[in-house]
C-alpha positions as a Markdown table, in Angstrom:
| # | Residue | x | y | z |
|---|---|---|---|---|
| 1 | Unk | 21.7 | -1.2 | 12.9 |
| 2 | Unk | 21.6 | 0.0 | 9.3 |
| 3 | Unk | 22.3 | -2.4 | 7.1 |
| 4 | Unk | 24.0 | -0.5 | 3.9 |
| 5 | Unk | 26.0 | -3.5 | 2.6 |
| 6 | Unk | 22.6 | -5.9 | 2.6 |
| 7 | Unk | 20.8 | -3.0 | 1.2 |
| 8 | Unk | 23.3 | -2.7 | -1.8 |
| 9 | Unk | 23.7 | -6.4 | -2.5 |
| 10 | Unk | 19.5 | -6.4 | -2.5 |
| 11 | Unk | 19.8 | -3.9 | -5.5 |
| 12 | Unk | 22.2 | -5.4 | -7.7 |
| 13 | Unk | 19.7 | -8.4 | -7.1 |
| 14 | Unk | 17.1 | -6.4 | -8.0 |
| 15 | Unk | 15.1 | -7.2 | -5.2 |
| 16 | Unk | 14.0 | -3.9 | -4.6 |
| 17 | Unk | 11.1 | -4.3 | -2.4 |
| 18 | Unk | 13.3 | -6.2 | -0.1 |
| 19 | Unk | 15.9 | -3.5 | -0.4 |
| 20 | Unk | 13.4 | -1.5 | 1.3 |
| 21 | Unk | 12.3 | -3.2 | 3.8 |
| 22 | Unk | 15.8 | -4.1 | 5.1 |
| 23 | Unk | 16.3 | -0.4 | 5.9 |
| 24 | Unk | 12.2 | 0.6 | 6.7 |
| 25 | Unk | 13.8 | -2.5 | 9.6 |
| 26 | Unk | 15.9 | 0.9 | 10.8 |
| 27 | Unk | 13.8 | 3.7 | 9.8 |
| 28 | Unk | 10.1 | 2.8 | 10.8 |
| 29 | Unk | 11.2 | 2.7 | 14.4 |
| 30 | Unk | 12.6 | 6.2 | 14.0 |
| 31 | Unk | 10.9 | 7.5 | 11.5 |
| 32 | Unk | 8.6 | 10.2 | 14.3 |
| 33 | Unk | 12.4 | 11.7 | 15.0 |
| 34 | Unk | 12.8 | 13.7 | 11.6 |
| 35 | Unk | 16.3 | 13.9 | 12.7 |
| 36 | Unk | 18.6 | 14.3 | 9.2 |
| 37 | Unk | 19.5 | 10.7 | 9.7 |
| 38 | Unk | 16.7 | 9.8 | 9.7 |
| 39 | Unk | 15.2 | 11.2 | 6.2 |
| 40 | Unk | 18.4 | 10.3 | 4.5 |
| 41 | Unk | 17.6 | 6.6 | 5.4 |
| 42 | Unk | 14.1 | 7.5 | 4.2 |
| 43 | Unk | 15.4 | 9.0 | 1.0 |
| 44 | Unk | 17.3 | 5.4 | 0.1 |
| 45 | Unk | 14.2 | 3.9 | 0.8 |
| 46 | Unk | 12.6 | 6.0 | -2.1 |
| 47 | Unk | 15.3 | 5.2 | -4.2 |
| 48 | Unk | 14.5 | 1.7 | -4.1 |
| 49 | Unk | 10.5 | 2.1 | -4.1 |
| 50 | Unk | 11.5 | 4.0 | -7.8 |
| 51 | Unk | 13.4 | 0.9 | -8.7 |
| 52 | Unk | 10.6 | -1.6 | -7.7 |
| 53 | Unk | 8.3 | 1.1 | -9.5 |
| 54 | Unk | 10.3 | 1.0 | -12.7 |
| 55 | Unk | 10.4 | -2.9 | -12.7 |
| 56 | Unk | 6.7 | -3.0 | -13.0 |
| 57 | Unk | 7.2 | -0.9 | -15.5 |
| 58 | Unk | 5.6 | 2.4 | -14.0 |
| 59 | Unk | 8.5 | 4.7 | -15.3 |
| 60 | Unk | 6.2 | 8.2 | -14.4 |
| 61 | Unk | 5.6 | 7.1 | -10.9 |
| 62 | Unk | 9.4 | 5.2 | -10.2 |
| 63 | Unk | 10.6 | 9.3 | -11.7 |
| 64 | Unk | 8.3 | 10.8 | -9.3 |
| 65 | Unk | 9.8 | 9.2 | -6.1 |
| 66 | Unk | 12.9 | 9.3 | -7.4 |
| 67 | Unk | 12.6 | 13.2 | -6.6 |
| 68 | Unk | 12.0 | 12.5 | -3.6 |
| 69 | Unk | 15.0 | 10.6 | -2.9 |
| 70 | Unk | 17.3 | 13.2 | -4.6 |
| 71 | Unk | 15.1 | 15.8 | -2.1 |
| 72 | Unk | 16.4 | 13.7 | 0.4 |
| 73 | Unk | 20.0 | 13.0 | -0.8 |
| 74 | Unk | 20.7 | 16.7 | -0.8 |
| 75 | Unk | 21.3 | 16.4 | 3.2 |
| 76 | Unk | 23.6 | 14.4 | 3.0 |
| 77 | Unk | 27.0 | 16.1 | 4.7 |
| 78 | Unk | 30.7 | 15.7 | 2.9 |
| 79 | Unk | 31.8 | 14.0 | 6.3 |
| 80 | Unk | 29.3 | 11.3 | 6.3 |
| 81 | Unk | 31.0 | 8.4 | 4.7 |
| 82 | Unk | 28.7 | 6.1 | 4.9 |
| 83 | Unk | 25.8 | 7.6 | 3.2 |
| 84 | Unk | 28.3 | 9.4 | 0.2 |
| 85 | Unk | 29.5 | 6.0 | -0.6 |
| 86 | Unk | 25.4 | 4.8 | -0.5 |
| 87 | Unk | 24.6 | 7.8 | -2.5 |
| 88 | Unk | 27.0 | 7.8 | -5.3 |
| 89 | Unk | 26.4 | 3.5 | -5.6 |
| 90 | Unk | 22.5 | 3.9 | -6.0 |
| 91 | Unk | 22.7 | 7.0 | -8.3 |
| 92 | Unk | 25.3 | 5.2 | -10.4 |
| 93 | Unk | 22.6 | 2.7 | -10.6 |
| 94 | Unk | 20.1 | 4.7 | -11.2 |
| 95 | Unk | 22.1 | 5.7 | -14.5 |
| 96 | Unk | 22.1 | 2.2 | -15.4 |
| 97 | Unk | 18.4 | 0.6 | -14.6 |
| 98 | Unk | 16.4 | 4.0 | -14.1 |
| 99 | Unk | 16.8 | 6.5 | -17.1 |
């Protein structure tokens, strides 16, 4: 089961390594189907690998990744709840601890 509200609380935290790893719990099992559920999960998973980046103050690498997770974000669907909730909570945060 993904675990979106765990995930989120992890971030204000700003335990970002852990954020990652409670949904890598979801993804790494799946992570051979490349279905679009699939690499959305894996785009949140960037998001917070940029985080964890910019904490250790690596602001060119935690940018590069966060690419990655927009890359990702893009497939995200206007019926999909879930995730468009996700997606605008970690970008707002993004405005706030990223850039």
């Amino acid at each position: 089961m993904l675990a979106i509200s765990d995930y989120k609380e992890l971030l204000l935290q700003q335990k970002f390594y852990e954020a990652h790893e409670k949904l890598e719990e979801y993804w790494f099992p799946r992570r051979k189907e490349k279905s679009r559920g699939v690499l959305i999960v894996k785009g949140f998973i960037n998001a917070a690998v940029a985080f964890e980046l910019k904490k250790r103050g690596r602001q060119e690498s935690a940018l590069k990744v966060w690419k990655t997770y927009k890359k990702f974000s893009l497939l995200i669907e206007s019926d999909e709840n879930d995730f468009i909730e996700l997606k605008e909570f970690v970008e707002d945060y993004a405005k706030k601890y990223l850039f």
